[in-house]
C-alpha positions as CSV (number, residue, x, y, z in Angstrom):
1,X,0.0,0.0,0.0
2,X,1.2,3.8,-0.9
3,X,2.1,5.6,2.7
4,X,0.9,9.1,1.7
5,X,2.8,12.4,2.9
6,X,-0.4,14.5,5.0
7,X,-1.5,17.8,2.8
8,X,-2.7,20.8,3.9
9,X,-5.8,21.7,2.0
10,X,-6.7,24.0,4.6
11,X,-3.8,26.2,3.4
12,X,-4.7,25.9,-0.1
13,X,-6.2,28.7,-2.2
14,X,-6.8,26.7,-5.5
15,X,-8.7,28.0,-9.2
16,X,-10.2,25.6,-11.0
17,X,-10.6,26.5,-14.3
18,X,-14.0,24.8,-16.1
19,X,-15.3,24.5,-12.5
20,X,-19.1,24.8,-13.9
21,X,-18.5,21.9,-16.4
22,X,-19.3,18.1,-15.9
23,X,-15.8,17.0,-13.8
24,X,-15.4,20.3,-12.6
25,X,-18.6,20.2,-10.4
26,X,-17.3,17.4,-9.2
27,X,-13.5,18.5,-8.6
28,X,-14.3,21.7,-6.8
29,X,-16.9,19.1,-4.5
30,X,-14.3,16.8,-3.9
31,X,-11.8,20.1,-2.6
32,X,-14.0,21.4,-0.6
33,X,-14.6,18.2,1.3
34,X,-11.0,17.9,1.5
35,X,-10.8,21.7,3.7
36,X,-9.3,23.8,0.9
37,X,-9.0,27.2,2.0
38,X,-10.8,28.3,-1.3
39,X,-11.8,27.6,-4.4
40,X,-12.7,29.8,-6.8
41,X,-13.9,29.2,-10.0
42,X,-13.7,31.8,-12.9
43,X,-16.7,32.1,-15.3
44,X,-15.7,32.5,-19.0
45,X,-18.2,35.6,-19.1
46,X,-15.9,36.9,-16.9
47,X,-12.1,35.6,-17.6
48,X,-12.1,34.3,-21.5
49,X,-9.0,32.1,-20.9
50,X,-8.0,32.4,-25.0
51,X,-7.2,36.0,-24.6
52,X,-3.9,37.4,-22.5
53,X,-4.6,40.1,-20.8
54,X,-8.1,38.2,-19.3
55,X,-5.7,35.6,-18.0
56,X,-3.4,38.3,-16.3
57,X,-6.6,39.5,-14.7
58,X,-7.6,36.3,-12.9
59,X,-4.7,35.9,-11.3
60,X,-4.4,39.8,-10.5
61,X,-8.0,39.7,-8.9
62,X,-6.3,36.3,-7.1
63,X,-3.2,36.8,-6.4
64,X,-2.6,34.6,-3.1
65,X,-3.5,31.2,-5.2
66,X,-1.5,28.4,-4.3
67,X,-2.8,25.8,-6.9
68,X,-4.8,25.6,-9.9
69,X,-6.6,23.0,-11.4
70,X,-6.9,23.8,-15.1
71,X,-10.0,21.8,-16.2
72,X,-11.3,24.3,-19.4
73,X,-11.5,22.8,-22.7
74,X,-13.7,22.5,-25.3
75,X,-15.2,18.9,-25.7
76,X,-17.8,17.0,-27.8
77,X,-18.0,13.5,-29.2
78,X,-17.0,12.8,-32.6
79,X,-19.2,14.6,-34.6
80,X,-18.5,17.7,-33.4
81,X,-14.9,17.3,-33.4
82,X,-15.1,16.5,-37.1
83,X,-17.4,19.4,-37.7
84,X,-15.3,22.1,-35.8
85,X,-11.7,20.7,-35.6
86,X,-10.3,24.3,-35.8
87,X,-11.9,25.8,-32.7
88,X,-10.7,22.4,-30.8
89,X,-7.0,23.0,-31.6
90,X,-7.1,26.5,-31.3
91,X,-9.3,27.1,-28.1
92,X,-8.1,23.8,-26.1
93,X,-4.1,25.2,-27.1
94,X,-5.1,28.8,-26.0
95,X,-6.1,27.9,-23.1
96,X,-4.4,25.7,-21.6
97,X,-1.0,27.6,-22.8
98,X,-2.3,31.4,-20.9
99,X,-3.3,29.8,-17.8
100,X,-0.1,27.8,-17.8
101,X,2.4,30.4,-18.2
102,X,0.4,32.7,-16.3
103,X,0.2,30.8,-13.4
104,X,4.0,30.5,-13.0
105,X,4.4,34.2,-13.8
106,X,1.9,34.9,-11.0
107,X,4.3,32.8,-8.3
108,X,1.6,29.7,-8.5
109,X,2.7,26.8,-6.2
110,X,1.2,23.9,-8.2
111,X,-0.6,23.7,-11.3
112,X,-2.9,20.3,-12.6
113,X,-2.9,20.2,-16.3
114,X,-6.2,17.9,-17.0
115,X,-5.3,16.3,-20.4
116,X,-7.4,13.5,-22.0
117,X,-7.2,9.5,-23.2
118,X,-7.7,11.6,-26.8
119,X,-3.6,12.4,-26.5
120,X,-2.5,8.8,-27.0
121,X,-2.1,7.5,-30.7
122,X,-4.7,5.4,-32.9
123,X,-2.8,2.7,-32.6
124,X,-1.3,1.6,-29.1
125,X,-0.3,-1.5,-27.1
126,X,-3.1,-2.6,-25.0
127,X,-3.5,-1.5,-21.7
128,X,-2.3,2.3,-22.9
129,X,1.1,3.7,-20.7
130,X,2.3,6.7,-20.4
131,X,5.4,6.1,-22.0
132,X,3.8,5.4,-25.4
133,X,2.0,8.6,-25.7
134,X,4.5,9.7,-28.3
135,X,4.4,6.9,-30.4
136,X,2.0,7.4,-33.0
137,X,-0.7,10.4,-33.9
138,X,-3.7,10.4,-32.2
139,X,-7.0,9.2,-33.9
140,X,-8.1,11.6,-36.6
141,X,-11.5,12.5,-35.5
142,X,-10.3,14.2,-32.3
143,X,-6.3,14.4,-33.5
144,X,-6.8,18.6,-32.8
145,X,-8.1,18.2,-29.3
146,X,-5.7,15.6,-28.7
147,X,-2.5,17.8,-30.0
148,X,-3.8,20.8,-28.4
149,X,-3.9,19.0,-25.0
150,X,-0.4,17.0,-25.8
151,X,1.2,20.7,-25.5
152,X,0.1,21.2,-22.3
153,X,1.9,18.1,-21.6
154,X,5.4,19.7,-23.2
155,X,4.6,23.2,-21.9
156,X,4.2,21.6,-18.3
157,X,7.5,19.6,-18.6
158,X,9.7,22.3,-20.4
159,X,8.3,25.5,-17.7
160,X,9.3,22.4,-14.4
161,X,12.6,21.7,-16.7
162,X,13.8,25.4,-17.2
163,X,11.7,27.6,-14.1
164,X,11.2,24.5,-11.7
165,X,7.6,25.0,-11.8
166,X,5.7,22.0,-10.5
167,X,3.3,21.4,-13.2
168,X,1.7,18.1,-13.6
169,X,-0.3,16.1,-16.7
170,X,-3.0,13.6,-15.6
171,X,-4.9,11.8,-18.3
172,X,-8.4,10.2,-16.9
173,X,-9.8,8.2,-19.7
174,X,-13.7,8.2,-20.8
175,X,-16.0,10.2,-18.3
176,X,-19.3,9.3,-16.8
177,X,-22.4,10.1,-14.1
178,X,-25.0,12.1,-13.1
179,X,-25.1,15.5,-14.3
180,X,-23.1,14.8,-17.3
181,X,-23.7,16.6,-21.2
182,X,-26.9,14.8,-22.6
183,X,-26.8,17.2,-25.5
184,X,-27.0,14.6,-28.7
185,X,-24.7,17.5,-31.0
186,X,-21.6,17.6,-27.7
187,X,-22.3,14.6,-25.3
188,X,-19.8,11.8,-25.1
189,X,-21.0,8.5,-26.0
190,X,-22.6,7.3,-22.8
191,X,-24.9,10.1,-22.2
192,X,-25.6,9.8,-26.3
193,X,-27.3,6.2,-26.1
194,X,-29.0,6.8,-22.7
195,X,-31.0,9.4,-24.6
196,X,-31.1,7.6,-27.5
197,X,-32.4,4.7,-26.3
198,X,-35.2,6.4,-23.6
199,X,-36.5,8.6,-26.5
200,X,-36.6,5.6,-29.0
201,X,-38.6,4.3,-26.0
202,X,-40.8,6.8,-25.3
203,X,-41.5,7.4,-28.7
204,X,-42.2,3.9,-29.4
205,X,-39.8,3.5,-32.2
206,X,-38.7,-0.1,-33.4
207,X,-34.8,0.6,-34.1
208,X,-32.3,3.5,-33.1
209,X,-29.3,3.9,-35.0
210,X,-25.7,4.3,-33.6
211,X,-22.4,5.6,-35.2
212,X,-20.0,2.9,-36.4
213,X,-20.2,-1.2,-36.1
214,X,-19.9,-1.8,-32.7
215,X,-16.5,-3.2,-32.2
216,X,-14.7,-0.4,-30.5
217,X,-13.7,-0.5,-27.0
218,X,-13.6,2.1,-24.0
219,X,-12.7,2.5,-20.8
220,X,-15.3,4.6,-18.4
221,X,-14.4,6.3,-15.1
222,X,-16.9,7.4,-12.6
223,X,-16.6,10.7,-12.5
224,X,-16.8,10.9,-8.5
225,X,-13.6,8.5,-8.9
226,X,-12.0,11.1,-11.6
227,X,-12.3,13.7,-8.8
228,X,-10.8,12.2,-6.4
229,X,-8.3,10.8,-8.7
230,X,-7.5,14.6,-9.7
231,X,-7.4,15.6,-6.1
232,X,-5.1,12.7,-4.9
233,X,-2.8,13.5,-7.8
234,X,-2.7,17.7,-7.0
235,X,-1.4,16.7,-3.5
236,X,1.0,13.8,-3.9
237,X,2.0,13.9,-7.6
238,X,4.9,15.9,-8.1
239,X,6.5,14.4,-11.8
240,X,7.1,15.8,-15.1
241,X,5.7,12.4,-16.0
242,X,2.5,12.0,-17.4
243,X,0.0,10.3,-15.5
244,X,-3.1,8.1,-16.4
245,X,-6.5,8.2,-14.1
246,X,-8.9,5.2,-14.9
247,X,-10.8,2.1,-14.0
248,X,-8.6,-0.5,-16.0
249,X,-11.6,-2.2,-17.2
250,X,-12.3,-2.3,-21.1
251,X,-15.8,-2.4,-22.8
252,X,-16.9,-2.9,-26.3
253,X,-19.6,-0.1,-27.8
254,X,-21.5,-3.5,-28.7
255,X,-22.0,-4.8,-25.2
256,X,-22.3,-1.3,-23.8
257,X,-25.1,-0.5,-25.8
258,X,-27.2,-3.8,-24.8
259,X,-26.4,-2.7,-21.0
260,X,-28.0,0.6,-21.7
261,X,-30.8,-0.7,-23.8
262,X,-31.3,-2.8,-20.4
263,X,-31.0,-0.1,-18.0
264,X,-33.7,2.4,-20.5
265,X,-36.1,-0.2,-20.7
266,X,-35.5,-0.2,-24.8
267,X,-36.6,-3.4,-26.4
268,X,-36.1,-2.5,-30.0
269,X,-33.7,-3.4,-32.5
270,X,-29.8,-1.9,-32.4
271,X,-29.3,-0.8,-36.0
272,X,-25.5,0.0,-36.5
273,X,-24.4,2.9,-39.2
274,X,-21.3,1.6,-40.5
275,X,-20.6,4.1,-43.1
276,X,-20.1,7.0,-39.8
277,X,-16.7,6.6,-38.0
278,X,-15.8,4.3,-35.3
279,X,-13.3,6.3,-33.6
280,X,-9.8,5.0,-32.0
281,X,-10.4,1.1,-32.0
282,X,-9.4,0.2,-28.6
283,X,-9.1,2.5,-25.5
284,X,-8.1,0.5,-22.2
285,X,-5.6,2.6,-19.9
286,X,-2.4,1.4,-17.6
287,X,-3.6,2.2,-13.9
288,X,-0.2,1.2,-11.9
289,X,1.7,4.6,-12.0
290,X,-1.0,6.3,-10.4
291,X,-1.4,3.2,-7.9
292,X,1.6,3.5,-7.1
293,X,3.0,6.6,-6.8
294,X,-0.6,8.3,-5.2
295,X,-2.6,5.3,-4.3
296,X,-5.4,5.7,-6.4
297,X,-7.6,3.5,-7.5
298,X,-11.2,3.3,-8.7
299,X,-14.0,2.5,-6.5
300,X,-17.4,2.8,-8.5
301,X,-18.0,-0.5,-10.2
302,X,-19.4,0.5,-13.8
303,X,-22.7,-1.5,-13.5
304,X,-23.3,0.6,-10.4
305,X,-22.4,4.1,-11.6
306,X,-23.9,3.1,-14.8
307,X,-27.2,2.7,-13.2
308,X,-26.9,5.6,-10.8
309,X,-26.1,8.0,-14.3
310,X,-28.9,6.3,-16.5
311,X,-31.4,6.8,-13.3
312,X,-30.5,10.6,-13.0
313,X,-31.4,11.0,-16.6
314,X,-34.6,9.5,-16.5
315,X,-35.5,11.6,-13.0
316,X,-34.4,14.4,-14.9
317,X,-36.9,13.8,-18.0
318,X,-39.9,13.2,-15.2
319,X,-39.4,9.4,-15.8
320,X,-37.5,8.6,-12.5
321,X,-37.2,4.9,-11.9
């Protein structure tokens, strides 16, 4: 078992950046419980993290932060990466470049880059470690969200290398839970086929369609977990190395749809759409590093946070089971 150094949260002031989204909820829950002194979370009404001088402003209206969590991006399944690739690169680089520098310019203690599984290549050994990040291109449907978030990885190593800035990379694999992005056009692929599947339901339809055959696989992390996972890492982590945050248990699309088609009550036919894209064939992480170096390891069991996310939807909708 990892023996853990105590933290002081209570003496931490800490931004997290995308604190409104889906994991960000959840982070700035997870510090709070922990005792952090503060956390603030900048709205992008206020602070539009793609332009300088609002970056310089955040941390001049903050200026006793001891950490920040940088969890902004812009995200979406594959459809809209295909559709918009441009604004991925460019706002995910933006981003995470200002609040980077900007951080260590303001005398930031820490700073927790939040990249994604979407960094690794198409192709790579199963289970996915760190060390083969660079090995390959990522998958082309999400290669400029992928890139964008690989230079935050290089930015964070070269500013710890040259300025001794202790800036960290963590890489949680596929997302899920209550509360999550059920928008059809943005959502991620488990939110996509709970809707899917209720509305074919409730609409009495006799097939729904999905993207691709089936065959790919994913890894899913609660996002409770992720949290925690993020939190455990800001405290304890202190490597140039990139670090991966998942479950270690691999799922085809196939199977996962018939779980969800379960869970929805759906009892039509799966139609697959083989002519849209699959996305990267396999995605099934390496979980030791983290294990090992902050003792993290996933607690949720996926039928059990499945059911807890696919419940929340259908309370949501007025059709609360």
């Amino acid at each position: 078992m990892t023996t853990l150094t105590p933290f002081d949260w209570s003496a931490q002031r800490i931004i997290v950046t995308g604190g409104s989204g889906f994991l960000g909820r959840n982070v700035v829950a997870q510090l709070k419980a922990l005792g952090a002194a503060e956390v603030v979370v900048p709205r992008s009404a206020d602070y539009d993290l793609r332009v300088p001088e609002a970056v310089r402003a955040l941390y001049a209206d903050h200026p006793h932060t001891t950490m920040v969590v940088h969890l902004a991006a812009k995200v979406g399944g594959i459809g809209a990466n295909r559709a918009h690739p441009a604004q991925f690169f460019y706002d995910n680089l933006m981003m995470g470049t200002l609040t980077l520098d900007q951080a260590y310019r303001a005398g930031v203690e820490r700073f927790v880059g939040v990249g994604t599984i979407c960094e690794y290549p198409k192709i790579t050994p199963i289970p996915f470690r760190e060390d083969d990040l660079w090995n390959g291109y990522p998958e082309e449907t999400n290669a400029p969200y992928g890139v964008a978030k690989r230079a935050l990885l290089v930015q964070s190593q070269t500013y710890r290398q040259e300025y001794g800035f202790r800036a960290i990379h963590v890489l949680p694999t596929n997302l899920y839970g209550p509360e999550d992005n059920f928008d059809l056009e943005t959502s991620h692929v488990i939110p996509a086929l709970i809707r899917k599947m209720h509305e074919a339901k409730r609409d009495g339809r006799s097939s729904v369609t999905l993207w691709g055959d089936g065959s790919p696989t994913r890894e899913f992390l609660y996002v409770k977990d992720a949290a925690r996972g993020i939190a455990l890492a800001a405290a304890h982590y202190d490597s140039a190395e990139p670090v991966n945050i998942g479950s270690g248990v691999e799922i085809q699309i196939r199977d996962l749809a018939e779980i969800i088609r379960r869970e929805t009550g759906f009892d039509g036919e799966i139609v697959w759409d083989s002519e849209k894209p699959n996305g990267q064939p396999r995605r099934n992480i390496d979980v030791s590093r983290a294990a090992e170096s902050f003792g993290f390891r996933a607690e949720t069991s996926f039928e059990d946070g499945l059911r807890e996310t696919t419940q929340w939807y259908l309370a949501q909708v007025g059709e609360g089971v």
